[in-house]
C-alpha positions as CSV (number, residue, x, y, z in Angstrom):
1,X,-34.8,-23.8,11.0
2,X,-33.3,-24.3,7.4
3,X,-34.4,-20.5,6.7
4,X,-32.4,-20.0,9.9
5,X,-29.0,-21.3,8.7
6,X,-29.4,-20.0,5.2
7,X,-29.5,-16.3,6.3
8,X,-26.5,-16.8,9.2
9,X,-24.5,-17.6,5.9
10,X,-25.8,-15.4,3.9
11,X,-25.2,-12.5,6.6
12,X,-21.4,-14.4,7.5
13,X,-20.5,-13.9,3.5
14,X,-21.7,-10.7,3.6
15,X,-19.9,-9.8,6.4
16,X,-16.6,-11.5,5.0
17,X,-17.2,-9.3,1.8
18,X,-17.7,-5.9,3.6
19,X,-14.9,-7.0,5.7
20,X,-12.1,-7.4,3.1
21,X,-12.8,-4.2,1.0
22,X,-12.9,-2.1,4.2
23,X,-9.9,-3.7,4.9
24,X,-8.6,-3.1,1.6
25,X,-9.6,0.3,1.4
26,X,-8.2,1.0,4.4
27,X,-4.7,-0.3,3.5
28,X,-4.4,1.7,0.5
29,X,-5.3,4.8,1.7
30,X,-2.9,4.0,4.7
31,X,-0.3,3.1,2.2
32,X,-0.8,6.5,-0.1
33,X,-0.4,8.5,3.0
34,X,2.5,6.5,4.7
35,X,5.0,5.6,1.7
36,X,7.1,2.9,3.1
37,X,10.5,4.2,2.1
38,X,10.8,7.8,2.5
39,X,13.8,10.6,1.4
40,X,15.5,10.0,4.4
41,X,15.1,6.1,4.3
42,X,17.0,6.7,0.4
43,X,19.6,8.6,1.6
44,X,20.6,6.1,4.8
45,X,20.8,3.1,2.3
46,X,22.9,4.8,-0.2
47,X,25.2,6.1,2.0
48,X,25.7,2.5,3.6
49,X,26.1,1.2,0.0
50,X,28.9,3.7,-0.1
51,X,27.1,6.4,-2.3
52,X,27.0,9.9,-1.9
53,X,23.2,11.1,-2.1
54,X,22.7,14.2,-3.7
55,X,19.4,15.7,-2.9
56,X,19.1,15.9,-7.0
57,X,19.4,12.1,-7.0
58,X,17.6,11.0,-4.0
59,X,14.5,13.3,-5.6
60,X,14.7,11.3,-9.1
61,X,14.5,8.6,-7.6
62,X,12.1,9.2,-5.0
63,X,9.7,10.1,-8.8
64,X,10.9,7.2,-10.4
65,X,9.5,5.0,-7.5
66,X,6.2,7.2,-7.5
67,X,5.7,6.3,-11.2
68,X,6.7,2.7,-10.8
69,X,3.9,2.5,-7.7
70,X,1.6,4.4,-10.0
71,X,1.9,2.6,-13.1
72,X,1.4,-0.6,-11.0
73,X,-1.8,0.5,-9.4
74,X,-3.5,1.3,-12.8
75,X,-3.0,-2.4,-14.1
């Protein structure tokens, strides 16, 4: 019996493990693939901030934010 309950925990942590680096997994990869702001996304905020967005500009930026998301996933 106490064998019993020692492996339905051991299997639940296990479980819980597996579980969360799937999930993480899962979220970058979804996350690499589907940026959450794209090119277009830029250019509608600029041009409600009153900005003109040249596609020169909205590029740079679009690297900067690249590098920045880079950068922070190497820490």
């Amino acid at each position: 019996m106490a064998t019993t309950i020692v492996w339905a925990i051991l299997a639940l942590l296990v479980g819980l493990l597996v579980g969360f680096f799937g999930a993480r997994k899962y979220m970058e990869n979804y996350l690499r693939n589907n940026p959450p702001i794209s090119e277009e996304m830029l250019r509608t905020m600029m041009l409600q901030m009153g900005q003109k967005p040249s596609s020169r500009k909205l590029h740079q930026m679009m690297q900067s934010m690249k590098a920045q998301a880079k950068k922070a996933n190497t820490k």
